[in-house]
C-alpha positions in Angstrom: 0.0 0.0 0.0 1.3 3.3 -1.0 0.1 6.0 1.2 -2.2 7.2 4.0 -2.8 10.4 4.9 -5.1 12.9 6.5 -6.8 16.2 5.8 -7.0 19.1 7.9 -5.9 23.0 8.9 -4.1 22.2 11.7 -0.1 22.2 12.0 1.5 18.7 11.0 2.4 16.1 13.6 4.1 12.7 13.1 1.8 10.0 14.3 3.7 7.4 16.3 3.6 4.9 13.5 5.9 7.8 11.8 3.2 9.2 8.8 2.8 12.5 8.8 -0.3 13.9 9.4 -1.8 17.2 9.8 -5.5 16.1 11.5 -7.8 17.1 14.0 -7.9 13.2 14.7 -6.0 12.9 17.8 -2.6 10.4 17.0 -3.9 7.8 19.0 -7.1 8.0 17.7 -5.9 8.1 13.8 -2.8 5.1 14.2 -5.8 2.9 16.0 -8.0 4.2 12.7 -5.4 3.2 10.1 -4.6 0.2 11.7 -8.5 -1.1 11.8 -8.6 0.3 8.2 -5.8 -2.0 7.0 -7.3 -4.6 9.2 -10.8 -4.1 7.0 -9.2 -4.2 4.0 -7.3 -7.6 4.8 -11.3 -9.5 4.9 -11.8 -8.6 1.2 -10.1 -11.0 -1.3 -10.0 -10.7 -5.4 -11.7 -14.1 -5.8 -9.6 -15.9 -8.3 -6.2 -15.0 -5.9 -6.0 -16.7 -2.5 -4.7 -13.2 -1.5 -6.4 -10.2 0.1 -6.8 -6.8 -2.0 -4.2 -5.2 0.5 -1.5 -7.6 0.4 -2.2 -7.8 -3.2 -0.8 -4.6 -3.2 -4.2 -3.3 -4.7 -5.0 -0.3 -2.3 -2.9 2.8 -3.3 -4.0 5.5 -1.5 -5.8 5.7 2.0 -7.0 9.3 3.0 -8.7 9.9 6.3 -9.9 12.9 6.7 -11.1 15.1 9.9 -15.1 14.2 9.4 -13.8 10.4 9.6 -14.6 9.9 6.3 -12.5 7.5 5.0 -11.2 7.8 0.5 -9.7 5.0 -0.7 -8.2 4.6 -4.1 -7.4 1.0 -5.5 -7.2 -0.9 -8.4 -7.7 -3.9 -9.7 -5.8 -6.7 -11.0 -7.0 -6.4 -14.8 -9.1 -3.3 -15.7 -11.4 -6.1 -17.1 -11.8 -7.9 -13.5 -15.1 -9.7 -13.5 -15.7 -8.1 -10.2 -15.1 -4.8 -11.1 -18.2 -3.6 -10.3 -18.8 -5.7 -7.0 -15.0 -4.7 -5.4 -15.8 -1.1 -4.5 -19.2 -2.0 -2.6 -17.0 -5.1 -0.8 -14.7 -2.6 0.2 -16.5 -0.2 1.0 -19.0 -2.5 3.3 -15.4 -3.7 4.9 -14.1 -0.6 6.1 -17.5 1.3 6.8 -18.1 -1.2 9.8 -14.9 0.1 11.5 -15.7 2.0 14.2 -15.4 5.8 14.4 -15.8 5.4 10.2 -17.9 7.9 9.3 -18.1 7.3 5.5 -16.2 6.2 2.9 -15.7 6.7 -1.0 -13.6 4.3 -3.2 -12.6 5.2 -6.7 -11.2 3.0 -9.1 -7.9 3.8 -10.7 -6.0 2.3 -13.3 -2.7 4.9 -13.0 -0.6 3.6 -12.4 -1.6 -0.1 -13.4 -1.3 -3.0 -11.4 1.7 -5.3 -11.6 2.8 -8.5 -9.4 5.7 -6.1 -8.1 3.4 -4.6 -6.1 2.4 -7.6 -4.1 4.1 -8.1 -0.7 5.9 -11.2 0.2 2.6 -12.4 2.2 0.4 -12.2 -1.8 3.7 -13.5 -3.3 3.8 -16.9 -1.2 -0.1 -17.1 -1.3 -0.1 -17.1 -4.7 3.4 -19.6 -5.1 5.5 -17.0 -7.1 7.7 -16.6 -3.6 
């Protein structure tokens, strides 16, 4: 996953889990977010890979901003994906039951497209290309 991040007016702060952030989220708050976001994320598979979307190195961006509303950008494996148009309602069902989500919006993104390379060793040795 490439990046998560916050929106807000207040001065920047490093989060204990070292992203920067500039939120009205207190750091506690937003590290225990991110961390139940990733969590959420890690229940949805692509159903022909015995790999979650997250390891799969699907999810590119992650955005939490100060109303709790959670934007995600991802991709898919092929822009063809038979479940194209199921993913972003799975996704967004996943990570809407974390608590202190107060929304969230997924768009799908093909720029960059997806490659293997982005899957982490965990995708790689599900998959048996480790």
């Amino acid at each position: 996953m490439d990046d998560v991040s916050t929106n807000a007016e207040t001065a920047p702060e490093t989060a204990g889990n070292g992203i920067v952030s500039a939120s009205a989220i207190p750091a506690d708050e937003l590290a225990r977010l991110t961390d139940d976001i990733v969590s959420a994320l890690k229940t949805v598979y692509d159903p022909e890979i015995p790999a979650d979307i997250y390891e799969l190195g699907l999810v590119y961006r992650i955005d939490i901003e100060d109303d709790r509303t959670v934007k995600i950008d991802m991709t898919l494996t092929a822009p063809g994906c038979p479940v194209a148009g199921e993913m972003p309602g799975w996704v967004e069902n996943a990570v809407g039951a974390v608590e202190g989500v107060s929304g969230v919006e997924v768009s799908m993104v093909f720029d960059p497209p997806w490659t293997p390379d982005r899957m982490s060793e965990e995708a790689q040795v599900a998959v048996g290309w480790y």
